[in-house]
FIKOLZA-1660 file (N, C-alpha, C; in steps of 0.1 Angstrom, whole numbers, plus 5000, padded with zeros to 4 digits):
% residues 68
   i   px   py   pz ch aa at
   1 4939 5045 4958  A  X  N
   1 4951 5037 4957  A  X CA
   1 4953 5033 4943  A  X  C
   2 4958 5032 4938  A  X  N
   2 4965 5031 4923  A  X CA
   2 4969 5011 4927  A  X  C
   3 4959 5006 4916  A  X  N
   3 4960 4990 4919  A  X CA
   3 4965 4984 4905  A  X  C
   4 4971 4996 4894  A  X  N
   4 4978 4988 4884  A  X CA
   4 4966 4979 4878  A  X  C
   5 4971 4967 4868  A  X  N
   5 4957 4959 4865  A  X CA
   5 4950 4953 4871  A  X  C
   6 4941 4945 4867  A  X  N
   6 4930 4939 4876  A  X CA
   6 4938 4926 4881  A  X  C
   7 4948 4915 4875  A  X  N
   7 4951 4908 4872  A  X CA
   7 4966 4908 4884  A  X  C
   8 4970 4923 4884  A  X  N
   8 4983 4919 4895  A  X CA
   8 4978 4923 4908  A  X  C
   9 4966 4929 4910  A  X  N
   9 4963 4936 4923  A  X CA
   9 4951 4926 4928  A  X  C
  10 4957 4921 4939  A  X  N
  10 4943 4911 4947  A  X CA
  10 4939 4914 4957  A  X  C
  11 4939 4920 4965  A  X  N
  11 4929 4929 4976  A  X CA
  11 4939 4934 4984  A  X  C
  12 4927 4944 4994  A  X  N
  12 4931 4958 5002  A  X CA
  12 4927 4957 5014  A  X  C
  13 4929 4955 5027  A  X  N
  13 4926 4957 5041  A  X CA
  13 4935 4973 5049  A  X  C
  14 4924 4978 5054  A  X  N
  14 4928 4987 5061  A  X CA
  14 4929 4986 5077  A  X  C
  15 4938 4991 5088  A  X  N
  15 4934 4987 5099  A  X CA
  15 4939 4999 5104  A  X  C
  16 4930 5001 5116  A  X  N
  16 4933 5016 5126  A  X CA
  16 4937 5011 5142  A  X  C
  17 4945 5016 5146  A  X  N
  17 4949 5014 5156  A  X CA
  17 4937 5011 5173  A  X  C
  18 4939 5011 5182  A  X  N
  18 4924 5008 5184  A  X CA
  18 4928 5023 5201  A  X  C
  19 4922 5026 5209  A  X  N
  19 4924 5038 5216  A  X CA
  19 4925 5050 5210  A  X  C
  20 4931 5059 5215  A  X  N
  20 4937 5070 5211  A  X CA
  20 4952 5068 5198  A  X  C
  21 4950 5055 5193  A  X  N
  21 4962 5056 5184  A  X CA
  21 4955 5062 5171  A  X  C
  22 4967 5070 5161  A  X  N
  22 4963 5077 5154  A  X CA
  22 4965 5068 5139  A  X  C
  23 4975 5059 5143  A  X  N
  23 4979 5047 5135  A  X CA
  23 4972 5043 5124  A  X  C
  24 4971 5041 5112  A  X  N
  24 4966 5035 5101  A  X CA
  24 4976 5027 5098  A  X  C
  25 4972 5013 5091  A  X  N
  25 4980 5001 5086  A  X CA
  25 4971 4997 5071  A  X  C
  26 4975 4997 5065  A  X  N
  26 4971 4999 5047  A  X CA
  26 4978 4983 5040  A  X  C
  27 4973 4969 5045  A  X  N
  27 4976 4957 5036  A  X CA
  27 4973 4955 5027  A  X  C
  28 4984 4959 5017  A  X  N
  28 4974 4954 5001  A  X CA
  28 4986 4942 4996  A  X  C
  29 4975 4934 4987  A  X  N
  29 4985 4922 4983  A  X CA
  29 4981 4926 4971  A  X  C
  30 4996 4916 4962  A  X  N
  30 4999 4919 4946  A  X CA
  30 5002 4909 4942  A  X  C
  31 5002 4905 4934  A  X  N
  31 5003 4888 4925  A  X CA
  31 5020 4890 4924  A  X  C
  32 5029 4898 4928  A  X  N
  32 5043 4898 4927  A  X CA
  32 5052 4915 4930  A  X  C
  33 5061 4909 4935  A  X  N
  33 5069 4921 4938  A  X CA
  33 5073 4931 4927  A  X  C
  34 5070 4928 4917  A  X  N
  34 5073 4931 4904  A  X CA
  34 5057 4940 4898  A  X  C
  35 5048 4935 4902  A  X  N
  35 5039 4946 4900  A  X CA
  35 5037 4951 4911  A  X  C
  36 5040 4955 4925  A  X  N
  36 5041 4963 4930  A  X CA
  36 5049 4972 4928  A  X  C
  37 5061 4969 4921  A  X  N
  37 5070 4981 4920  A  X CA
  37 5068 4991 4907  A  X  C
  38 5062 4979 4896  A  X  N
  38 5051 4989 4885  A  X CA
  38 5042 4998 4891  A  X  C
  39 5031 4995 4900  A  X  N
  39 5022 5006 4906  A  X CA
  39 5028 5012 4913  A  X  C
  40 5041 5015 4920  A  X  N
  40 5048 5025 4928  A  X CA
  40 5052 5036 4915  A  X  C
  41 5056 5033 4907  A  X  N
  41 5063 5040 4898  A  X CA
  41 5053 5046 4890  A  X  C
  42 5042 5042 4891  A  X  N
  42 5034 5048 4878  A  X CA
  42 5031 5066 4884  A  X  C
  43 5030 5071 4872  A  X  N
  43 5025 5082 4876  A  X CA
  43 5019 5092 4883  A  X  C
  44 5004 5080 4885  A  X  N
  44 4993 5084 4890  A  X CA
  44 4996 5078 4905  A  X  C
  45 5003 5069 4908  A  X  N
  45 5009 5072 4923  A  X CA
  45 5018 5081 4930  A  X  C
  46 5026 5084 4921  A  X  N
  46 5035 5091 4921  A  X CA
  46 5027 5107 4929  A  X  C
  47 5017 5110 4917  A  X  N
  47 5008 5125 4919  A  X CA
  47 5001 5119 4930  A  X  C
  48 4997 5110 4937  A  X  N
  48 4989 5109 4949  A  X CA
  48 5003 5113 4959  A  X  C
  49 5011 5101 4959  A  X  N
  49 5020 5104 4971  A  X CA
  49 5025 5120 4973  A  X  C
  50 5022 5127 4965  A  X  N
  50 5028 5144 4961  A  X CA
  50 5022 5145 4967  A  X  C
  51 5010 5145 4969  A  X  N
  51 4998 5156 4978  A  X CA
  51 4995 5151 4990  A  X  C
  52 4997 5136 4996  A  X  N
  52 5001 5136 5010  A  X CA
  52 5004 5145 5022  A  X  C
  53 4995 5148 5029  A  X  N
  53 5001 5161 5039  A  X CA
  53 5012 5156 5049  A  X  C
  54 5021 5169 5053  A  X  N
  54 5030 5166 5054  A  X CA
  54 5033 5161 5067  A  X  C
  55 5022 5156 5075  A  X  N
  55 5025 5150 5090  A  X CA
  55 5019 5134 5085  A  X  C
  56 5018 5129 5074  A  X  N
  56 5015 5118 5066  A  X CA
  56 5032 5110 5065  A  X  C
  57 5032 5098 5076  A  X  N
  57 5047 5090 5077  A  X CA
  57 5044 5072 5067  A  X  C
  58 5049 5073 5058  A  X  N
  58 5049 5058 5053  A  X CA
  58 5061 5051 5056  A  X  C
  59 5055 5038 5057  A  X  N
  59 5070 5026 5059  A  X CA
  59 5065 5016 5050  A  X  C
  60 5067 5018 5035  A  X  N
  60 5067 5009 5029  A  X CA
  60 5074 4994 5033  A  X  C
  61 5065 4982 5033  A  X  N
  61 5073 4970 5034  A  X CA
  61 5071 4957 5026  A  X  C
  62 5079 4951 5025  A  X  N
  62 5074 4938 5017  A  X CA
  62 5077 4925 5026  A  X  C
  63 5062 4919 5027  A  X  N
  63 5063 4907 5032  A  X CA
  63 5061 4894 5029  A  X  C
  64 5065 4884 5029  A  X  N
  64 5056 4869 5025  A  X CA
  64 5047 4868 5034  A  X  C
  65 5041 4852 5033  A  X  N
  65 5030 4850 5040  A  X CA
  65 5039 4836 5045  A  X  C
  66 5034 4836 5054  A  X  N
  66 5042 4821 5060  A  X CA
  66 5033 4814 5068  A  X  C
  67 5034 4800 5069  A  X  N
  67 5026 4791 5072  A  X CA
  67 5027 4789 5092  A  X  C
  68 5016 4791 5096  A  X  N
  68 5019 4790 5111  A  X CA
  68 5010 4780 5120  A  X  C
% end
């Protein structure tokens, strides 16, 4: 994963669906929507998401955290 600096990227959880699901869920948090959109653009993400095989589906999303 391409985490940009040390400084905008603050951790990574991964989660698998639990049965027969084939589902991956990939949570990564970023000190701002603004350095996530820096490490989307950078290069070296760019050449990862290239070579993604092609039964590989992303839904990029942006979320807050909210108090419950």
């Amino acid at each position: 994963m391409v985490r940009g600096s040390a400084e905008e990227f603050v951790s990574l959880r991964m989660h698998r669906g639990t049965g027969d699901s084939r589902l991956l869920m990939n949570v990564a948090v970023w000190e701002s929507t603004e350095a996530l959109a820096t490490a989307f653009g950078s290069p070296e993400f760019q050449r990862m998401a290239a070579e993604f095989p092609d039964d590989v589906v992303a839904y990029p999303h942006i979320f807050e955290q909210i108090d419950v």
